[in-house]
N, C-alpha and C positions, 0 to 999 in steps of 0.2 A: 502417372508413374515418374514423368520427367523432374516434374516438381517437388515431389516429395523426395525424392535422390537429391536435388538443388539444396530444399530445406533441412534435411535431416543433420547437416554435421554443425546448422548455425546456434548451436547453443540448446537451452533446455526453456520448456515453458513449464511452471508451477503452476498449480490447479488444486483446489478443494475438491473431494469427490465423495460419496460413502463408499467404506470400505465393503468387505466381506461379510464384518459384522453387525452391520448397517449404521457404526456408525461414522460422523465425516472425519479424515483424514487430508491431510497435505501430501499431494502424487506432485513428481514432476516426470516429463516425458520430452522425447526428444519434436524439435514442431510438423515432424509428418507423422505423429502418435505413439510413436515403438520407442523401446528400449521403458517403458512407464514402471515406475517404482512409488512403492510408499515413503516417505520422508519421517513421518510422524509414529504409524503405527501406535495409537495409544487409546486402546478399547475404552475405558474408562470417562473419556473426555472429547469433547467436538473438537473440531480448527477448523478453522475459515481464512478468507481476507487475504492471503498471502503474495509478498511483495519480493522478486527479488533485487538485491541492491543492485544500482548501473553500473558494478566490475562483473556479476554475477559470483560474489565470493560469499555473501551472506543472506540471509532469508528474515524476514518478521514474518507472523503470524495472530490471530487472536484466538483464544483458548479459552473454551466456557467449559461448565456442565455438561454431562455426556444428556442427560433431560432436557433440555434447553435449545433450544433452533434460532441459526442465525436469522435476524429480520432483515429484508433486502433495503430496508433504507436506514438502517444504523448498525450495519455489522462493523464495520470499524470503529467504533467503540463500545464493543459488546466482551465483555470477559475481560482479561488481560493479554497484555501483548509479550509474546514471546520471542528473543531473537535466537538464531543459532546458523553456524553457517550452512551453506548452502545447499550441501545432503542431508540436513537436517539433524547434525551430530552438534554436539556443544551448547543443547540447547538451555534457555536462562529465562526465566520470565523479568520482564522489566519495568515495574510500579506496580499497581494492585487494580484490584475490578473495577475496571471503566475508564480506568487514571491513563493516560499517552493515548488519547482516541484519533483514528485517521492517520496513524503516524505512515511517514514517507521517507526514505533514504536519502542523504545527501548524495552529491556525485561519488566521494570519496571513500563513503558508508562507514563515518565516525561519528556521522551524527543524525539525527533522526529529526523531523518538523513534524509536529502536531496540531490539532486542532482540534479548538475546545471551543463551547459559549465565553469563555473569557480569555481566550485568543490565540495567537500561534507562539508555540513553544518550542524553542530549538533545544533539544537535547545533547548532552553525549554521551552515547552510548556505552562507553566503559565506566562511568564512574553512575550513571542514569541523572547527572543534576544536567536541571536549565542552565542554560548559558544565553537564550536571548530572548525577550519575549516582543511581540507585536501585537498590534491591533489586526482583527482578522477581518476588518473592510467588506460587510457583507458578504463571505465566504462561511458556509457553514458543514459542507462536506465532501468528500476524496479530494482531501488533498497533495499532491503531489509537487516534488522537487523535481526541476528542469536538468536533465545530464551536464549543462553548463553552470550549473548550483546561481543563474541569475534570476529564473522566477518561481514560482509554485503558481499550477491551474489548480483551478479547484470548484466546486457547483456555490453559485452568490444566486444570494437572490434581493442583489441589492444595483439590479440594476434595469427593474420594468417588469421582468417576469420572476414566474414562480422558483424555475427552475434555468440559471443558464450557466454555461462553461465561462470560466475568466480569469483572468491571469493576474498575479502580483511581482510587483520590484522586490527581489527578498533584500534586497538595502535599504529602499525609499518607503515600500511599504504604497506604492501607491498604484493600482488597480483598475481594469475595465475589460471587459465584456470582450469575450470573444466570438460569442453568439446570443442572440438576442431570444432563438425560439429558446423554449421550453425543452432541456436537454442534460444530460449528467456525463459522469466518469471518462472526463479527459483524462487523458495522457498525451506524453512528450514524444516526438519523433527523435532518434540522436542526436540532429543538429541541433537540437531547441529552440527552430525557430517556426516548426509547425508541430500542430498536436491532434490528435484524435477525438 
């Protein structure tokens, strides 16, 4: 009970769940569970994958087929990606099926990094063109932008095993291993200088 009083006013955690009518929806809830709302509400169609940005003022999502079930090792880039803010009002989809796969928030949340077999894409968001492109250095999924917008983690398997966590310079573009076992979907701590 202590905990949950501790956690409940620090923000909202976003979550894919099935709704009522079985099918999946975008919930966010406060992090000792209460106060949970639908964000999406849209019988018609799935969502998954949902990201919110590091102000918590905007949200992505990916959007398929209501027929169609996320895979748990390419749901981010399964359907299109949707952005809208936060309680999930003003929502926009942004490129077409399968195009901005893996996308991640900058710190600022103007701009979006992607990743694709032919590499990382920095986007921005209001107008949806590229603005940088990189080599993705044996990086090939969840990738994610560091709250100090210095690196992106991301699962490589370019560095001994099949599966490992590992980081890139988002200036220099140059990369290594932050765990060697066989392991996926890091994330950033605030500081951005540990990650999960």
């Amino acid at each position: 009970d202590a905990l949950a009083t501790e956690v409940r006013p620090l923000g909202w955690i976003a979550f894919a769940a099935r709704s009522e009518r079985g099918d999946w929806d975008i919930f966010a809830c406060r992090p000792d569970g209460s106060d949970k709302r639908n964000l999406t509400n849209s019988p018609d169609t799935n969502e998954g994958y949902p990201l919110l940005s590091r102000d918590g003022k905007k949200l992505l999502w990916r959007r398929i087929p209501r027929g169609e079930n996320f895979d748990g090792n390419h749901h981010g880039a399964q359907g299109v990606l949707v952005i809208a803010d936060s309680d999930g009002t003003h929502a926009r989809e942004l490129g077409g099926d399968g195009e901005l796969p893996w996308a991640s928030w900058s710190p600022d949340g103007t701009q979006i990094a992607t990743l694709a077999v032919k590499g990382i894409s920095i986007v921005d968001v209001a107008t949806g063109k590229v603005v940088r492109t990189m080599k993705r250095n044996g990086f090939f999924q969840q990738l994610t932008w560091s709250p100090d917008g210095k690196w992106f983690s991301g699962v490589s398997n370019g560095f001994g095993a099949s599966w490992q966590d590992a980081r890139m310079n988002v200036e220099t573009g140059e990369a290594n291993a932050v765990s060697l076992e066989d392991c996926c979907t890091p994330d950033w701590f605030p500081d951005s200088r540990h990650f999960i």
